[in-house]
LOFI-669609 format. One record per residue (C-alpha): residue number from 1; residue in one letter; x negated, y negated, z. Coordinates in pm, 1 decimal, padded with zeros to 6 digits. Each point is the difference from the previous one (the first is absolute). Example, Ala and Ser with C-alpha at 12.3 -4.5 7.8 and 13.67 -1.06 7.14 Angstrom:
2
<k: 1, r: A, x: -01230.0, y: 00450.0, z: 00780.0>;
<k: 2, r: S, x: -00137.0, y: -00344.0, z: -00066.0>;
end
This chain:
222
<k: 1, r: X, x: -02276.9, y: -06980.4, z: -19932.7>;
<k: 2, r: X, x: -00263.9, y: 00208.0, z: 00142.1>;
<k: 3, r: X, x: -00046.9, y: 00146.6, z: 00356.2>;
<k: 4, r: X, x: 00253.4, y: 00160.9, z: 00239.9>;
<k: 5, r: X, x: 00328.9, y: -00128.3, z: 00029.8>;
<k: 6, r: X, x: 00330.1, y: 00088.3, z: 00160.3>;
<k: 7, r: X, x: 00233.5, y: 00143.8, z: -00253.6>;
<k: 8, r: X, x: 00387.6, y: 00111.0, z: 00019.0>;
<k: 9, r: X, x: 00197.6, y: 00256.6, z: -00125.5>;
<k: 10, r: X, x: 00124.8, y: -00052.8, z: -00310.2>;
<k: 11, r: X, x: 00331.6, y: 00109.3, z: 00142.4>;
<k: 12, r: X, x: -00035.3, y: -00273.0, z: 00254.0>;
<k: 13, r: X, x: 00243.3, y: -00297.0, z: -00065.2>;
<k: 14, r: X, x: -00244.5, y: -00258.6, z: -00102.9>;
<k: 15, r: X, x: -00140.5, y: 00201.3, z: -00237.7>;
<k: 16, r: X, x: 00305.3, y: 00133.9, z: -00160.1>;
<k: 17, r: X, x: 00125.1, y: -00376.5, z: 00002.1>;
<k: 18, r: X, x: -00277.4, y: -00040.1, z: -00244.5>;
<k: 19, r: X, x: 00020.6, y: 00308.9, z: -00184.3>;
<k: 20, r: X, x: 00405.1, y: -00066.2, z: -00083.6>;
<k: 21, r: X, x: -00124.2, y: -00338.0, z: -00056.4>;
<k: 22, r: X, x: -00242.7, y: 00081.9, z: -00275.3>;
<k: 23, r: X, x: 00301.9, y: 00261.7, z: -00167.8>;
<k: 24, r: X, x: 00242.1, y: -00273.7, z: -00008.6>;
<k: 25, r: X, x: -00204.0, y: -00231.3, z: -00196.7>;
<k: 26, r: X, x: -00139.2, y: 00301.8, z: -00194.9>;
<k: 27, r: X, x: 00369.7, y: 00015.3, z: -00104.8>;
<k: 28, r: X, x: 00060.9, y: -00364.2, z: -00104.6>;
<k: 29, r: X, x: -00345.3, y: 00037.9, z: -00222.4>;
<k: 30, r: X, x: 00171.2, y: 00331.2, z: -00175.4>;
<k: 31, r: X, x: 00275.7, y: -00225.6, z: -00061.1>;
<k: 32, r: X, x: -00194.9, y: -00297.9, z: -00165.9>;
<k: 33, r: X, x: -00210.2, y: 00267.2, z: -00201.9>;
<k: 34, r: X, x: 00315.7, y: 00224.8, z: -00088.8>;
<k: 35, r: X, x: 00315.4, y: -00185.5, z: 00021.1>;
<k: 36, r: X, x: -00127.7, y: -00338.6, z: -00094.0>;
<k: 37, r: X, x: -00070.0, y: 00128.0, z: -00375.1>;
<k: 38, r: X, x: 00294.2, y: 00155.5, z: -00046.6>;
<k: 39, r: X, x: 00279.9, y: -00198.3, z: 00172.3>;
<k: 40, r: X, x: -00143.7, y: -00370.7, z: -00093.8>;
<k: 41, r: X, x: 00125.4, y: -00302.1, z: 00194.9>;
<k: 42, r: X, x: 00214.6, y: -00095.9, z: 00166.0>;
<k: 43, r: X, x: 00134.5, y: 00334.4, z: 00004.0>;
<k: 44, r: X, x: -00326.2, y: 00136.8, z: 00246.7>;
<k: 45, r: X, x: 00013.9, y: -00289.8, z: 00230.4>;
<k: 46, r: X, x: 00342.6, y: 00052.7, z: 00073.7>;
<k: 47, r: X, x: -00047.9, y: 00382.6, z: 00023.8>;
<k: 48, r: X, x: -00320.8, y: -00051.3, z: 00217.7>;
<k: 49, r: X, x: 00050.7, y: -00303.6, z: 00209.2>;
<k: 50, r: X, x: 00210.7, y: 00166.4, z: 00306.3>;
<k: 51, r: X, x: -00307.1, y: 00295.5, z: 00059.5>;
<k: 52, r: X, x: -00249.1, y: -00307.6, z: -00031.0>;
<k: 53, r: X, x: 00196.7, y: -00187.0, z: 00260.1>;
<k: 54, r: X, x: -00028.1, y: 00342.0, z: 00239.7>;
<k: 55, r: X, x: -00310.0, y: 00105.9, z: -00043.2>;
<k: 56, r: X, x: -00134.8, y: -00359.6, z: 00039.8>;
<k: 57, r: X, x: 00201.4, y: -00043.0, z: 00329.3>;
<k: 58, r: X, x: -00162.3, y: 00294.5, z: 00114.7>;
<k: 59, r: X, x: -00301.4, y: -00247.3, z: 00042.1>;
<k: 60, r: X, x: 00203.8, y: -00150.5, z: 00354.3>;
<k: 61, r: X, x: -00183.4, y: 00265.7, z: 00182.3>;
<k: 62, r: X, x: -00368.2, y: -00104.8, z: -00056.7>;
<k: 63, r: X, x: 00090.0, y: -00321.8, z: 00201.7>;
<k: 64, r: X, x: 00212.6, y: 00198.1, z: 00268.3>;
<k: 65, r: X, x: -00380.8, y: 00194.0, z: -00010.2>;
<k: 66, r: X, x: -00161.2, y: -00356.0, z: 00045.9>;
<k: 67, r: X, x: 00225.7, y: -00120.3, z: 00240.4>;
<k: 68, r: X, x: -00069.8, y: 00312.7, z: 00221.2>;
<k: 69, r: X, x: -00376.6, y: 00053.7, z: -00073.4>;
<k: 70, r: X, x: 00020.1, y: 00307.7, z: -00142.4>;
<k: 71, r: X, x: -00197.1, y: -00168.4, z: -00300.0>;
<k: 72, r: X, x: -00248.8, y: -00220.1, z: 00033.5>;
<k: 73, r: X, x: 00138.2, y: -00187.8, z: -00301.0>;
<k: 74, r: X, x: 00066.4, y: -00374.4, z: 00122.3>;
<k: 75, r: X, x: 00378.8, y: -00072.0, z: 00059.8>;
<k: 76, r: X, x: -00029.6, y: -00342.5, z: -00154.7>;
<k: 77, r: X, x: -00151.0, y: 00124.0, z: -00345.1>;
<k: 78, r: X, x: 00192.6, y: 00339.5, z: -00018.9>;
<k: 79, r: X, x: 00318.0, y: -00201.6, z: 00056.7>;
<k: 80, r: X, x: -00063.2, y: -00225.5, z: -00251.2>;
<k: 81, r: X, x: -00053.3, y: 00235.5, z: -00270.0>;
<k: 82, r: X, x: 00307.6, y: 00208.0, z: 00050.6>;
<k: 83, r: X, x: 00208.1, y: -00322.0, z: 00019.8>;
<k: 84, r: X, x: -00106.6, y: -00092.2, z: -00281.0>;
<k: 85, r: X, x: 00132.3, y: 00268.6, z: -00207.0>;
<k: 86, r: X, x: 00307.2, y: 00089.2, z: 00175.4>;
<k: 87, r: X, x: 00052.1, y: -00427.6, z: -00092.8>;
<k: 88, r: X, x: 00022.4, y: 00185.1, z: -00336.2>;
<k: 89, r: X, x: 00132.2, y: 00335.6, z: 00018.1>;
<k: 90, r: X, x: 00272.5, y: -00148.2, z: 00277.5>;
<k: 91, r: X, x: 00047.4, y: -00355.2, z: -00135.8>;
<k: 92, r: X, x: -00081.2, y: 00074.3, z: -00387.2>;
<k: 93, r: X, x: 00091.5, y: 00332.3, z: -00098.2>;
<k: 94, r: X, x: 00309.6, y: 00065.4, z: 00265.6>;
<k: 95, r: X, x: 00123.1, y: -00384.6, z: 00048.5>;
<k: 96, r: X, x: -00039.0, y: -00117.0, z: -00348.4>;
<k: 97, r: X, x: -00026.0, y: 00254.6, z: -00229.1>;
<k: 98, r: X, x: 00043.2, y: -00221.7, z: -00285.2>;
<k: 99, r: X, x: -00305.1, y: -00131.4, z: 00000.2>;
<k: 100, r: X, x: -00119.4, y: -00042.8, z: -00340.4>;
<k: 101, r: X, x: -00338.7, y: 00102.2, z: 00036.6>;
<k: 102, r: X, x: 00105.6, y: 00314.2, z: 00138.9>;
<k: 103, r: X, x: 00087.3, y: 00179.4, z: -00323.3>;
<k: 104, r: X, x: -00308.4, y: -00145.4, z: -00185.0>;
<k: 105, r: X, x: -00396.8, y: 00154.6, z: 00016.2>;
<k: 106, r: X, x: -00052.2, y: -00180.0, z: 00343.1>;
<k: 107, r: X, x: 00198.7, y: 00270.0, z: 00169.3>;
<k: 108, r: X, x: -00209.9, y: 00271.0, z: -00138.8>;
<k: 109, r: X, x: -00364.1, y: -00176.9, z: 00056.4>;
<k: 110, r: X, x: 00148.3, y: -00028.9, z: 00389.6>;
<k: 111, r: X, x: 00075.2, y: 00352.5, z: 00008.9>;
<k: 112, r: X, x: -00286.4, y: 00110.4, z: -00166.5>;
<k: 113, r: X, x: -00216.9, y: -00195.6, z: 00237.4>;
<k: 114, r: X, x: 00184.9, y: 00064.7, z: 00299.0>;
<k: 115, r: X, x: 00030.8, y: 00355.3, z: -00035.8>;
<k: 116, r: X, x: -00364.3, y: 00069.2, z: -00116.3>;
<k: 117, r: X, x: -00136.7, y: -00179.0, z: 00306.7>;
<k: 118, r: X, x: 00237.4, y: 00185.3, z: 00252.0>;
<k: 119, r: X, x: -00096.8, y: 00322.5, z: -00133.7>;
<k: 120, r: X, x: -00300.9, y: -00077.0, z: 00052.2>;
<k: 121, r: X, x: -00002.9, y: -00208.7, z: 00379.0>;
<k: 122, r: X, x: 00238.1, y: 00292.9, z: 00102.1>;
<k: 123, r: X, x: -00213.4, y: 00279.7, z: -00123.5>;
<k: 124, r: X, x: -00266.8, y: -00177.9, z: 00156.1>;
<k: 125, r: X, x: 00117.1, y: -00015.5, z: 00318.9>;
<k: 126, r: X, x: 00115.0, y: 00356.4, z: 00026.5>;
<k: 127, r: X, x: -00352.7, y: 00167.1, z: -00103.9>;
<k: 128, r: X, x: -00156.3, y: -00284.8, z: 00252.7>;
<k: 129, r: X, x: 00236.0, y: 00126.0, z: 00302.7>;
<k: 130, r: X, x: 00014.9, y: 00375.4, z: -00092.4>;
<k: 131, r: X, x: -00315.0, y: 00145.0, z: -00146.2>;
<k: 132, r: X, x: -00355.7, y: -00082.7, z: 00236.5>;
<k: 133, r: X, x: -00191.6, y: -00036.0, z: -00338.4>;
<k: 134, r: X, x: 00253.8, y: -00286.5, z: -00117.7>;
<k: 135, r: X, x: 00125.4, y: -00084.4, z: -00300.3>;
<k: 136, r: X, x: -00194.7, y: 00105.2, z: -00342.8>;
<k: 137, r: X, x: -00196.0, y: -00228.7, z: -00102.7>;
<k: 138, r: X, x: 00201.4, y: -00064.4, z: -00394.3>;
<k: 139, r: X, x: 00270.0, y: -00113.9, z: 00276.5>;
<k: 140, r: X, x: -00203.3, y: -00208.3, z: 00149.3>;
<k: 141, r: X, x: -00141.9, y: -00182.8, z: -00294.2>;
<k: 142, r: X, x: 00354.5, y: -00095.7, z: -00115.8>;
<k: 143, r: X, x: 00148.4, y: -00077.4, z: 00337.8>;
<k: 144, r: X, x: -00336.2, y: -00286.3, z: -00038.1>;
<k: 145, r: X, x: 00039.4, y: -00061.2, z: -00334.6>;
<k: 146, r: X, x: 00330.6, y: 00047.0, z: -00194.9>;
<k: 147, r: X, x: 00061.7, y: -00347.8, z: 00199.4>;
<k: 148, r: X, x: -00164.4, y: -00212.0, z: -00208.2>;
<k: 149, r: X, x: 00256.8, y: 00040.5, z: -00241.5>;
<k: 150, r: X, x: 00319.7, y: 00129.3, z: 00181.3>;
<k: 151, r: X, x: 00029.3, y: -00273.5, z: 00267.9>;
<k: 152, r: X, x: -00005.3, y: -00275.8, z: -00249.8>;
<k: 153, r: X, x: 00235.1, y: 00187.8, z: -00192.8>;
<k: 154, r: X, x: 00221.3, y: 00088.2, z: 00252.3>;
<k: 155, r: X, x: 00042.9, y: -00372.7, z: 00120.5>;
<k: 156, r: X, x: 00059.6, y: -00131.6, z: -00318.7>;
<k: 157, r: X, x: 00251.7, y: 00212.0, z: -00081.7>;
<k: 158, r: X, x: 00133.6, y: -00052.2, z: 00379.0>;
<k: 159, r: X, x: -00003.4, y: -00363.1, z: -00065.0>;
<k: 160, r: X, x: 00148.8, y: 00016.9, z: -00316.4>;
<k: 161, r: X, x: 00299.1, y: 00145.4, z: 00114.0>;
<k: 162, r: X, x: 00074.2, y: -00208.8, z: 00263.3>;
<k: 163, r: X, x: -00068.4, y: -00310.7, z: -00216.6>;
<k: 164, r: X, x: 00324.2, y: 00143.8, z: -00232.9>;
<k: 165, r: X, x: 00210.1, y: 00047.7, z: 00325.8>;
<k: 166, r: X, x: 00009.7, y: -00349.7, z: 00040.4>;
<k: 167, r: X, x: 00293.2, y: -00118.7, z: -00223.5>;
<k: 168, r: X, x: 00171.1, y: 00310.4, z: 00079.1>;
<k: 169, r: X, x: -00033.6, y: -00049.4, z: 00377.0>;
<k: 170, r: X, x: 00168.3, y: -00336.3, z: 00020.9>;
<k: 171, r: X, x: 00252.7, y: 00121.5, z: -00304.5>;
<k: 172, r: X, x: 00097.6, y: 00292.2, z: 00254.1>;
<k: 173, r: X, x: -00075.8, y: -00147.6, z: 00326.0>;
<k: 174, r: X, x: -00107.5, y: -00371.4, z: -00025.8>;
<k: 175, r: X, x: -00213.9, y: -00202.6, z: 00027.0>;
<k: 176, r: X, x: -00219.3, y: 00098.8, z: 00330.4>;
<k: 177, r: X, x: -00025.1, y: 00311.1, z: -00110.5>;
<k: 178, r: X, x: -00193.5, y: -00120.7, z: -00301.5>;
<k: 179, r: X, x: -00203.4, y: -00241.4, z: 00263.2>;
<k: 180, r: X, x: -00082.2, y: 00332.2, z: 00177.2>;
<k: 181, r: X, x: -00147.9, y: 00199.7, z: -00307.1>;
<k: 182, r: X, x: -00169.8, y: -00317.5, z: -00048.4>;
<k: 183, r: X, x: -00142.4, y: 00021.8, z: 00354.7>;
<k: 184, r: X, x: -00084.7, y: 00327.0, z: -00071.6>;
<k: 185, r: X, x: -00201.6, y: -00059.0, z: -00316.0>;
<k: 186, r: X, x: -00201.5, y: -00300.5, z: 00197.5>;
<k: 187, r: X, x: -00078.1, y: 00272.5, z: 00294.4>;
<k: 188, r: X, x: -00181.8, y: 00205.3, z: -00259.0>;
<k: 189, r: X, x: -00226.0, y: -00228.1, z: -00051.7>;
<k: 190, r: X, x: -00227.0, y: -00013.8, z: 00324.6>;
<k: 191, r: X, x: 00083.4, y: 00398.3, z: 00041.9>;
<k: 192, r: X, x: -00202.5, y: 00060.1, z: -00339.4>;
<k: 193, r: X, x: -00378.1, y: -00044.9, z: 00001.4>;
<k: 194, r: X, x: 00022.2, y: 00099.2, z: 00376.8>;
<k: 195, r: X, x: 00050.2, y: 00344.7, z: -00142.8>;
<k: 196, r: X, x: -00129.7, y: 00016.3, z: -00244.2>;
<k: 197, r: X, x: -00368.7, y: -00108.2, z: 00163.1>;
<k: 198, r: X, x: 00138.4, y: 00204.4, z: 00248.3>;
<k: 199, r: X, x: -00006.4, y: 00309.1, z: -00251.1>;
<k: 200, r: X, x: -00343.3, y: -00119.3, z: -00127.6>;
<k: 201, r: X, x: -00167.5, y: -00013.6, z: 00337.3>;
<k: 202, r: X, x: 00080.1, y: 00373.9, z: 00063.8>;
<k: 203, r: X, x: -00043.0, y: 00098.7, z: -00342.8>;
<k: 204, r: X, x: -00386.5, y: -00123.4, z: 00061.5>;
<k: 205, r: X, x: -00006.2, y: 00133.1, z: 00316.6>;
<k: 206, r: X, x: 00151.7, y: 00428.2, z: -00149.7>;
<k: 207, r: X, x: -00250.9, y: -00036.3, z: -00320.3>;
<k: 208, r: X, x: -00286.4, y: -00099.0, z: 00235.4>;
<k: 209, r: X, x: 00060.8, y: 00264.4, z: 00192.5>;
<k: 210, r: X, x: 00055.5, y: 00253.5, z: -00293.5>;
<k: 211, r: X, x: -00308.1, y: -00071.1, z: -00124.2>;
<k: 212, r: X, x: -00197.0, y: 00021.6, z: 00343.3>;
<k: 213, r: X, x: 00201.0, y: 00338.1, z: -00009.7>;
<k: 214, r: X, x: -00129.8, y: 00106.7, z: -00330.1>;
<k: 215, r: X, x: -00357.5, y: -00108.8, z: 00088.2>;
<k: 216, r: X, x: -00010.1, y: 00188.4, z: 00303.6>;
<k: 217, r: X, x: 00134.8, y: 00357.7, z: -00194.2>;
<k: 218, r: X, x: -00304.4, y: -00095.4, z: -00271.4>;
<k: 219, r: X, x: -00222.5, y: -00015.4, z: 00274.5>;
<k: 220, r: X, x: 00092.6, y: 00298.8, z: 00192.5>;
<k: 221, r: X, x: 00038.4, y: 00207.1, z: -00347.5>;
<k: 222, r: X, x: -00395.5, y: -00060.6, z: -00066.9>;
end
């Protein structure tokens, strides 16, 4: 994260993309931290679902970004991430909205962990694009940390969801549309560790070069 590098205005559309990106799951977290204690379930999932479903669609433009290089993000792995959770906020919260596990704890442990880590990729992202000294480095440790236990969570609670859909989905639809969650569920599976080592592999990469960072400011210092 040292060195020159181009930056943007932070007016510029990429990095307000980012910026409203980071507010709108700064506003699902208020509601798990304020609403959630107050209103219970199912009454929060059914007043939060609908802004879940558009702030989470607002993901379709980081693989339009892909698609058009104005990322370097890989089309085939951003693509399959935002898939994946429009499968749920789409096909779960909008399609069958009487999913059980929808108005049990799973619902919250998503939202916690997919709020948390947006707030923090997005925030990420913005400092990285619109400051030349990048992002701070408490932002950086939990964009390569907080991982470790929010992706896990995250799927998990992803998983679970879908996994309740199922008797719902051929109730409603029939019976390929349970075959398709099922698909769904099995496409997980290879997707998984790929990211995850995928996460682990840069994490080594940022905390070696932290440190080298931190080594070379001791040095200069003395």
């Amino acid at each position: 994260m040292s060195g020159k590098k181009n930056t943007v205005s932070p007016f510029s559309p990429l990095a307000l993309y980012n910026l409203v990106s980071a507010a709108g799951w700064g506003y699902i977290f208020y509601t798990v931290v304020v609403w959630y204690p107050r209103l219970g379930q199912p009454d929060f999932y059914l007043k939060t679902k609908d802004i879940v479903t558009l702030v989470q669609c607002g993901a379709i433009i980081e693989i339009l970004n892909s698609a058009l290089g104005i990322v370097r993000s890989p089309i085939v792995t951003t693509a399959a991430q935002v898939l994946s959770r429009l499968l749920v906020v789409i096909g779960i919260f909008q399609l069958l909205p009487g999913t059980p596990a929808t108005e049990s704890l799973v619902y919250i442990t998503l939202l916690s962990a997919w709020s948390i880590t947006e707030i923090v990729r997005y925030s990420f992202y913005f400092f990285t694009l619109a400051f030349k000294s990048g992002p701070p480095t408490i932002l950086l440790l939990l964009r390569y940390n907080l991982f470790w236990v929010l992706y896990p969570t995250g799927v998990a609670s992803e998983l679970t969801l879908i996994y309740s859909a199922l008797p719902l989905a051929e109730l409603k639809y029939s019976v390929y549309a349970k075959y398709g969650l099922i698909v769904s569920i099995i496409a997980y599976l290879p997707g998984l560790p790929m990211l995850f080592s995928h996460m682990v592999a840069q994490r080594s990469k940022v905390m070696k070069s932290l440190r080298a960072g931190n080594k070379d400011q001791k040095k200069k210092s003395n």
